[in-house]
N, C-alpha and C positions, 0 to 999 in steps of 0.2 A: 319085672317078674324075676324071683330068682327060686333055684331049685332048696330044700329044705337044708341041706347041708351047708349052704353059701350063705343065706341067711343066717342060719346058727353061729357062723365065723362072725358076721357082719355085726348082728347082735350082741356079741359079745365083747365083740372093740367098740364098739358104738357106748354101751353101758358104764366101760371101761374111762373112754374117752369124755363123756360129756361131763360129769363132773368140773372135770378141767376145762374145761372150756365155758361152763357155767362161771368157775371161779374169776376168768379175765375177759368175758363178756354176759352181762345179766340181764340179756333182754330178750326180745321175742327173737324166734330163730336161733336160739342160740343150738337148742337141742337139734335143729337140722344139719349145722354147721357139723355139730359131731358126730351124726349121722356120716355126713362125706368125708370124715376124715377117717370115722371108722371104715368103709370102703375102700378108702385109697391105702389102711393101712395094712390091710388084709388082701391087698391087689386084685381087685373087685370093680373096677371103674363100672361107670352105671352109660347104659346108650339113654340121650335123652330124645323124650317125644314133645312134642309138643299139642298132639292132638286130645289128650286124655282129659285134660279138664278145661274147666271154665270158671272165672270168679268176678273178676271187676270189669263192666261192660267198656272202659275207657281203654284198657290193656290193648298194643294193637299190634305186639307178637309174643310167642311164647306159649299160647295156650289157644284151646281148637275155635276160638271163636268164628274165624272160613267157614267151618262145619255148619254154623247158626245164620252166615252172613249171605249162605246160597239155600238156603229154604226158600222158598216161594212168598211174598209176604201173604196170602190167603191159608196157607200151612204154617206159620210163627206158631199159634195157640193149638191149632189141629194136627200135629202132627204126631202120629199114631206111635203109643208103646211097644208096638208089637217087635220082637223080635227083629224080624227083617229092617224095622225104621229107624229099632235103636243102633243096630250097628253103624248107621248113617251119622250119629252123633259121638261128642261128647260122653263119654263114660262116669265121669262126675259132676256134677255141681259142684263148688266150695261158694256153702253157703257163708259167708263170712262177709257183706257185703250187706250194704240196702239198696232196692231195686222201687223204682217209683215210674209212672208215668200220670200223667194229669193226676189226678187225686188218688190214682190205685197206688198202692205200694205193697210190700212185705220187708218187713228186718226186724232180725231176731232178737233186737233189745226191745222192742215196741210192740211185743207178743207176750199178752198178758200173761201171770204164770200162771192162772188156770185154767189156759188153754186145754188142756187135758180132762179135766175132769167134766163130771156128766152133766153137768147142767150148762155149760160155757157152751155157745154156738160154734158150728165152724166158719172157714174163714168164706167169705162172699167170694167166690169166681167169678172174672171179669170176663165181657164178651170178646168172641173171638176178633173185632176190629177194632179193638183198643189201639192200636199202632198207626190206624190209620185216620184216628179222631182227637189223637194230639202229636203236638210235636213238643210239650214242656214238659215242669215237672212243679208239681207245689211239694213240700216237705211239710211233712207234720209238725214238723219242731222249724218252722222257717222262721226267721227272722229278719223283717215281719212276716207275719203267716200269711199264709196267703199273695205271696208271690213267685207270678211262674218263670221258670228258669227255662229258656229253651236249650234244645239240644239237636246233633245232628240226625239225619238220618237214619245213620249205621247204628248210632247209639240205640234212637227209641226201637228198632227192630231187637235189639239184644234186652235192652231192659223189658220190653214185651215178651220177649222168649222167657225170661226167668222169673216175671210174676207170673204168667199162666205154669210156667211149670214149676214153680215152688208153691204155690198156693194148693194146683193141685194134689200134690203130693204132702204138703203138710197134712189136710183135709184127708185123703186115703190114710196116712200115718193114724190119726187125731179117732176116723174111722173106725180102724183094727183097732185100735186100745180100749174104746167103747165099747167095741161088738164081745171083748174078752174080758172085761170089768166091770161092767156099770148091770145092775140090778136092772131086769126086764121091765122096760116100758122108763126108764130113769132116763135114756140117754136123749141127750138132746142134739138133733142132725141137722137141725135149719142150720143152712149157708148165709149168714147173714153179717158177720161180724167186718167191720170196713176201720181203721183206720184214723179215718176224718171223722168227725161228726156225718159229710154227707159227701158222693162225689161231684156235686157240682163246683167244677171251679170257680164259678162267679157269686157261689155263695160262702164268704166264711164268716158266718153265725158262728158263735159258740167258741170259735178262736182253739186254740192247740188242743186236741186230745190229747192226753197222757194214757202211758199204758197202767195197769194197775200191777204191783210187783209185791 
């Protein structure tokens, strides 16, 4: 958090700077890279948190995933938006990641792009003991399909915390955009869209879904 004026400075060396730094590195990061140079050149060093986000369930410091790791496992999917429960979390997601357990998954390449519109279903929410009914992971795109990868513990608790809560939140997103665009009685609200063809892991009929783009 900086005050309006600090930012302005930051901003401005930042704009200044990334240019240049695009010019002698062209890859991902680079614009953050001139983000802290713009910082340290403006005498602005930044305090780091480590608690504020969450992105790849493997990470194992750096980001609040503690925050996820002392939930109760009966609280992973249940545990309340309210106010009081979010301060208990995580303040972002970065959704930038694919998150899988047995056959549930979400990643955002393999989300059709007419998610949005009124006749697409939304996405099927998983029951609240998903964590405790696998410990692998099938990929929809695996090769071969249909083999389970297992994983630790700590892992399936984290991947469980972020499909219940990206699914949900895509689904409330997906929601609002319907409820403010779609011609009365057009929108379509079944939960139903999964992934796989089905979530049984012991069945793969039908072999890779692909998303449709």
């Amino acid at each position: 958090m900086a005050t309006g004026k600090d930012m302005w400075a930051i901003v401005n060396a930042w704009c200044e700077l990334v240019p240049r730094v695009h010019h002698v590195y062209e890859h991902l990061l680079g614009e953050m890279y001139g983000w802290s140079l713009g910082a340290a050149h403006v005498g602005l060093p930044h305090v780091l948190s480590e608690s504020f986000m969450i992105s790849a369930t493997q990470i194992s410091e750096g980001e609040g995933w503690p925050l996820i790791d002392a939930l109760d496992d009966d609280d992973v999917c249940l545990y309340s938006t309210t106010k009081e429960n979010e301060d208990k979390l995580p303040y972002t997601m970065h959704y930038c990641q694919n998150y899988w357990l047995g056959k549930w998954f979400i990643g955002k390449y393999r989300l059709d792009s007419n998610f949005l519109s009124c006749d697409a279903p939304l996405l099927m929410e998983p029951p609240h003991d998903i964590g405790k009914k696998y410990d692998f992971f099938i990929k929809p795109g695996g090769v071969p399909y249909g083999r389970k990868e297992k994983m630790q513990p700590k892992i399936v608790k984290r991947e469980q915390f972020m499909i219940c809560q990206m699914i949900a939140r895509l689904n409330d997103a997906a929601t609002w955009f319907k409820d403010n665009t779609c011609d009365e009685g057009t929108a379509n609200y079944e939960k139903s869209f999964i992934f796989h063809h089905n979530l049984d892991p012991d069945n793969n009929e039908g072999g890779e879904k692909k998303a449709k783009w």
